[in-house]
C-alpha positions as CSV (number, residue, x, y, z in Angstrom):
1,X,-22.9,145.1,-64.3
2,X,-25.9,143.1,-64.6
3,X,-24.3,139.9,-65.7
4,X,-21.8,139.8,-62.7
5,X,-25.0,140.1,-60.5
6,X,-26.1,136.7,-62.5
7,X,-22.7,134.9,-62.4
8,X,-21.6,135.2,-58.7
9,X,-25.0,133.4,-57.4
10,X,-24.2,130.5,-60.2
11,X,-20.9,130.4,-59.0
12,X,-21.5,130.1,-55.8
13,X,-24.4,127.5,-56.1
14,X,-22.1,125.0,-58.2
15,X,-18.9,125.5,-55.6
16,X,-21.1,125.0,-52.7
17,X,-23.0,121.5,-53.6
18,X,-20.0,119.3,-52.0
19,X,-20.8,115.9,-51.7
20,X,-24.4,116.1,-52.5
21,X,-23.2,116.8,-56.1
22,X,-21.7,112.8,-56.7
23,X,-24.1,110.9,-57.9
24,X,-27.2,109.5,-56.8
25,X,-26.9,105.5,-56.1
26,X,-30.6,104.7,-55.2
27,X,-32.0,102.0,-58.2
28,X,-31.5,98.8,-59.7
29,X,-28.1,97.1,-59.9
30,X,-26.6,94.2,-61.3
31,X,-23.8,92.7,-60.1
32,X,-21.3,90.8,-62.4
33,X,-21.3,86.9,-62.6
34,X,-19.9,85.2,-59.1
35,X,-17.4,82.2,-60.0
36,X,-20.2,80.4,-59.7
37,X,-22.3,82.3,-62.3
38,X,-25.0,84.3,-60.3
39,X,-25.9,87.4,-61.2
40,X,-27.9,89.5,-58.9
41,X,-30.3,92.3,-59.3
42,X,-29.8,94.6,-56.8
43,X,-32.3,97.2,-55.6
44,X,-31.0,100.3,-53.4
45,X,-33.0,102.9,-51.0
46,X,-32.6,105.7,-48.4
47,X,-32.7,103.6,-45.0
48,X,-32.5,106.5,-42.8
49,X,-29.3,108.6,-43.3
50,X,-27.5,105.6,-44.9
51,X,-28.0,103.6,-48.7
52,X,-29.2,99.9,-48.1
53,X,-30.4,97.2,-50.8
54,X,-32.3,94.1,-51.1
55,X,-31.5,91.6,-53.4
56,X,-34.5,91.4,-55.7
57,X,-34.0,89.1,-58.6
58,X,-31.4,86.3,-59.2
59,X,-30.1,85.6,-62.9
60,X,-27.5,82.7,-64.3
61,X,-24.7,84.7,-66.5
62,X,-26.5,84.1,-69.7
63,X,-28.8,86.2,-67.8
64,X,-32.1,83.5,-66.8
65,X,-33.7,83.8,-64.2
66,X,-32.7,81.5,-62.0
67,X,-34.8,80.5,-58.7
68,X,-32.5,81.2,-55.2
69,X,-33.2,81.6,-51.6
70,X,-31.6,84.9,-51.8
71,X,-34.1,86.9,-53.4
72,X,-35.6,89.6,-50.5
73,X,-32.3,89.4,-48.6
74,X,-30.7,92.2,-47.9
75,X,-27.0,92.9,-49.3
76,X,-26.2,96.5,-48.8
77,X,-26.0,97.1,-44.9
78,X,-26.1,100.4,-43.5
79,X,-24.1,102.6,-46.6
80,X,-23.0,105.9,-44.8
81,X,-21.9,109.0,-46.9
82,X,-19.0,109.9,-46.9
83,X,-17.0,113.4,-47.8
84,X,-15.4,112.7,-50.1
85,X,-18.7,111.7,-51.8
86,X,-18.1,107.4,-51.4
87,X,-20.3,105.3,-49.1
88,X,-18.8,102.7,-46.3
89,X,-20.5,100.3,-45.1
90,X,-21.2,96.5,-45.3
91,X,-22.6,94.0,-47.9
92,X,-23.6,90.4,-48.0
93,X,-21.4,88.0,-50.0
94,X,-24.0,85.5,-51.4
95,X,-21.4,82.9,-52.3
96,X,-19.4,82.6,-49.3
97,X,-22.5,84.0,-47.1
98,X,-20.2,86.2,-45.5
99,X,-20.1,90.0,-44.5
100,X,-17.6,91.8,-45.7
101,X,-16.6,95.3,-44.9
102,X,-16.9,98.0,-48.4
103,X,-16.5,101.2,-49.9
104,X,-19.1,102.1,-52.4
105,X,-18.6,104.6,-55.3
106,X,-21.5,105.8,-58.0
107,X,-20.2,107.3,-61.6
108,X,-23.1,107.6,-63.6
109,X,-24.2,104.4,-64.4
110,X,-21.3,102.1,-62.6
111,X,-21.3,101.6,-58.7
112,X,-18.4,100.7,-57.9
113,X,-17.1,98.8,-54.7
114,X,-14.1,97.7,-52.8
115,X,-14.9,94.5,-50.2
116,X,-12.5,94.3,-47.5
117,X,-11.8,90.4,-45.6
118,X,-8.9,90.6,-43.6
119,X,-6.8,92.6,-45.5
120,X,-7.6,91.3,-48.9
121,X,-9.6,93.7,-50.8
122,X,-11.8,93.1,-54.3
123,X,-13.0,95.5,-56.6
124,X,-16.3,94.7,-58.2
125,X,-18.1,97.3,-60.3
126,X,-22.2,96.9,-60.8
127,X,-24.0,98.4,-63.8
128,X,-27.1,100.5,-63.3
129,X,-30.3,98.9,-64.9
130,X,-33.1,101.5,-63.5
């Protein structure tokens, strides 16, 4: 009797985390190399109710650092949740310095994202570094 009275609240407390449950994407990011070989390092915050991030360090892809007017720009524009657990938003395209529209999904230690230009969509997947 006394162990039912200690599994239904467990139960009930991992059924009833929803979306809060997916994982966290506040940190450090690196994207993969552009075509032209930037990398960018990618830091991500609570702006309000929605995920933004500020591009905080610039790298070649042998992973220099590599001096750019894009450092303290900001990439990840106004990330709502979603419930399925995915962000949407917008994000800053260094290379052709264009916003594009995106859907943002954290697993552990990727973030993955699909950028939308009139109706051609990329998938680019970032790596966690902090």
């Amino acid at each position: 009797m006394k162990f039912s009275k200690l599994l239904f609240p467990l139960v009930f407390c991992m059924f009833s985390a929803g979306p809060a449950a997916a994982d966290w994407p506040v940190g450090l990011w690196q994207s993969p190399p552009d075509t032209s070989g930037l990398v960018v390092h990618v830091r991500t915050k609570p702006c309000g109710r929605s995920i933004c991030g500020q591009i905080e360090r610039t790298k070649d892809r042998f992973g220099y650092d590599t001096p750019s007017s894009f450092v303290g720009r900001r990439m990840l524009l106004d990330m709502q949740i979603q419930p399925d657990g995915s962000y949407q938003g917008k994000i800053w395209e260094p290379q052709g310095n264009r916003v594009l529209a995106s859907r943002m999904q954290v697993s552990g230690n990727i973030m993955r994202f699909q950028n939308c230009d009139s109706g051609t969509c990329v998938n680019v997947d970032w790596t966690r570094l902090r």
